[in-house]
C-alpha positions in Angstrom: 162.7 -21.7 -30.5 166.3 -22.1 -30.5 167.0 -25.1 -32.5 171.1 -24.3 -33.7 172.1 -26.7 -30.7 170.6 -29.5 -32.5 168.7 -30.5 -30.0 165.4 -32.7 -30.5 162.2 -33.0 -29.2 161.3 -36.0 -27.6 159.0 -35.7 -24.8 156.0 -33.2 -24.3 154.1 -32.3 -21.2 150.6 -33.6 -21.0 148.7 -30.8 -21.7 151.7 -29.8 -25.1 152.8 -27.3 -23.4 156.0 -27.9 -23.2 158.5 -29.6 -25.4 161.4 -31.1 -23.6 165.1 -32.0 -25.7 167.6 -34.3 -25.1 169.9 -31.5 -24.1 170.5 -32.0 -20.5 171.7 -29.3 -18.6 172.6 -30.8 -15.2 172.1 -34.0 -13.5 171.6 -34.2 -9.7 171.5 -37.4 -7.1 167.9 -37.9 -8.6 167.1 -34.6 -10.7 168.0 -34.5 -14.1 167.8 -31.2 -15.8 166.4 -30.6 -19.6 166.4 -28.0 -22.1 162.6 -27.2 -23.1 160.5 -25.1 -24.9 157.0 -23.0 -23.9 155.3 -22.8 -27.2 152.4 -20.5 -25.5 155.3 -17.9 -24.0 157.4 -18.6 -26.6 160.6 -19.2 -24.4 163.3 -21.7 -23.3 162.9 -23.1 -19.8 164.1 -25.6 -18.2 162.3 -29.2 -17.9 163.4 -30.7 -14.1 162.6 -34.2 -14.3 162.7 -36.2 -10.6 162.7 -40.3 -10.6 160.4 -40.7 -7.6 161.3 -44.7 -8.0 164.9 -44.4 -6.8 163.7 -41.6 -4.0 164.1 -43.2 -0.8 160.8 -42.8 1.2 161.6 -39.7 3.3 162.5 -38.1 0.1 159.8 -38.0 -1.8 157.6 -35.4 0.3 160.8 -33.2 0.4 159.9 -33.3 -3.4 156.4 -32.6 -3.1 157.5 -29.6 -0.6 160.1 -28.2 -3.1 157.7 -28.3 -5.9 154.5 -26.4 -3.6 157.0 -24.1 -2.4 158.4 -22.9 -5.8 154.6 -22.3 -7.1 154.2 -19.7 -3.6 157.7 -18.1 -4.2 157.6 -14.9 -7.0 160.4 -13.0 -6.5 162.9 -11.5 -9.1 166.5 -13.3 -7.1 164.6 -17.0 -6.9 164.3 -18.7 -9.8 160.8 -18.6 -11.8 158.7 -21.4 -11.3 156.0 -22.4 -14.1 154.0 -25.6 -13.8 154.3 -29.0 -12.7 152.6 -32.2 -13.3 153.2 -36.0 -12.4 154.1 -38.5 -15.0 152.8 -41.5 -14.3 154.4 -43.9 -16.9 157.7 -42.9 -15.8 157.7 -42.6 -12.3 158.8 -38.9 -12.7 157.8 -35.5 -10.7 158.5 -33.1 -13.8 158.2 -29.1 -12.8 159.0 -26.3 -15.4 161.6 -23.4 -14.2 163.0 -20.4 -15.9 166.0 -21.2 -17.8 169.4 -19.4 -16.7 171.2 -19.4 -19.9 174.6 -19.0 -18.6 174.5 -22.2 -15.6 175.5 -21.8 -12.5 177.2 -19.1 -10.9 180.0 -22.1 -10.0 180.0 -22.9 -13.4 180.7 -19.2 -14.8 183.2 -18.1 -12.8 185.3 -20.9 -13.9 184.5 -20.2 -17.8 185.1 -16.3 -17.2 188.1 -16.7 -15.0 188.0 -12.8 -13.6 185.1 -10.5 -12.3 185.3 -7.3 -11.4 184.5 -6.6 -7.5 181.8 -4.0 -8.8 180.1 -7.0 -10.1 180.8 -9.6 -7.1 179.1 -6.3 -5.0 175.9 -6.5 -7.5 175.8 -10.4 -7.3 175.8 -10.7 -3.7 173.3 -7.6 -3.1 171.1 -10.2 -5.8 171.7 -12.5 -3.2 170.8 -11.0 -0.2 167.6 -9.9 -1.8 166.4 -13.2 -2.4 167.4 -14.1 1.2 165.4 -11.3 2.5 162.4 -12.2 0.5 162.5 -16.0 1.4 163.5 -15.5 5.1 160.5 -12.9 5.0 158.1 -15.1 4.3 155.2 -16.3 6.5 156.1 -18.8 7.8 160.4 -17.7 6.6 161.6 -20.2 4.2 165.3 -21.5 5.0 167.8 -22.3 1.6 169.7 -24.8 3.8 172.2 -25.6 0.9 173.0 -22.3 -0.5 176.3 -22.4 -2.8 177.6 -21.2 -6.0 176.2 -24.2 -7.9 172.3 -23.3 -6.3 172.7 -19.7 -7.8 172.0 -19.2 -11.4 172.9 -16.7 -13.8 171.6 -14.8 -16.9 174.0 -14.4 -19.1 173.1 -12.1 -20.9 171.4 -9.4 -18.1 173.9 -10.6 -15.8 171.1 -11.4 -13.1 171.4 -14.0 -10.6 168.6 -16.3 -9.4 168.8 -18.7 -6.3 167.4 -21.8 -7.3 167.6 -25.6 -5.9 165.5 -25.2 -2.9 165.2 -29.3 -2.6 166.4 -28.8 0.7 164.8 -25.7 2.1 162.4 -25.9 5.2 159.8 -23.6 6.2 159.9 -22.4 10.1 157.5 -23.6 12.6 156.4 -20.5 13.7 155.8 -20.9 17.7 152.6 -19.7 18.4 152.3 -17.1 21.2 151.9 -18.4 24.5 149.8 -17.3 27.5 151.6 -15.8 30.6 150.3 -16.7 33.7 
């Protein structure tokens, strides 16, 4: 457990396995992000805490979607998805993800200033694989707000991870109809 940040534990999930800090790593309309601990696996993650109480109605099964779709998805371009629960007290959906230790892909190219088009080639072959695997599901799964701050990266493998599907939709797959 990484502690040098000085970040404290303040919150746990309700079966301990997870320790969230007070290091926040991004804030959304009504998503706040968290640095956390697994103390089974041993890693960082990330603690994605949702205020259902300032959701506006429609919103809050988009949640529930987002959240049932991450636990289908296993793919290694789409961000890892690790448990979920609701807590009641605060009015939160809280869902575990894999941790991207360098931030968005937005977020790094302004801190690195210059990459190499070698490396914009791997990137967006990263991308297109996720796509592929998303789009190829049954039914296809649709990003429908793919950007640079929705794609994560590992700073230290260099891997990128498309993450934030809040607003993805899975196809209605017409059914096959009978000629006459």
């Amino acid at each position: 457990m990484n502690m040098e940040d000085g970040d404290k534990a303040v919150e746990q999930s309700p079966r301990g396995i997870y320790i969230r800090f007070d290091k926040r790593l991004g804030t959304g309309a009504y998503k706040t992000v968290y640095k956390a601990y697994d103390v089974d696996q041993g890693i960082d993650v990330a603690w994605n805490a949702i205020d259902i109480g300032a959701l506006p109605h429609g919103e809050k099964a988009r949640i529930i979607q987002e959240v049932e779709l991450l636990k289908k998805l296993e793919h290694k371009n789409i961000i890892n998805f690790y448990g979920s629960w609701f807590a009641k007290e605060k009015n939160q959906v809280v869902f575990i993800t894999e941790i991207m230790t360098a931030g968005s892909l937005k977020s790094y190219i302004k801190r690195v200033h210059f990459v190499k088009w070698k490396i914009i080639k791997r990137w967006c072959l990263q991308i297109l694989e996720g796509l592929h695997y998303l789009h190829s599901q049954h039914p296809p799964v649709i990003h429908r707000d793919l950007k640079c701050d929705n794609i994560f990266i590992n700073g230290n493998t260099g891997d990128l991870r498309i993450g934030d599907l809040g607003l993805s939709t899975q196809m209605a797959v017409e059914k096959p109809r009978a000629q006459s």
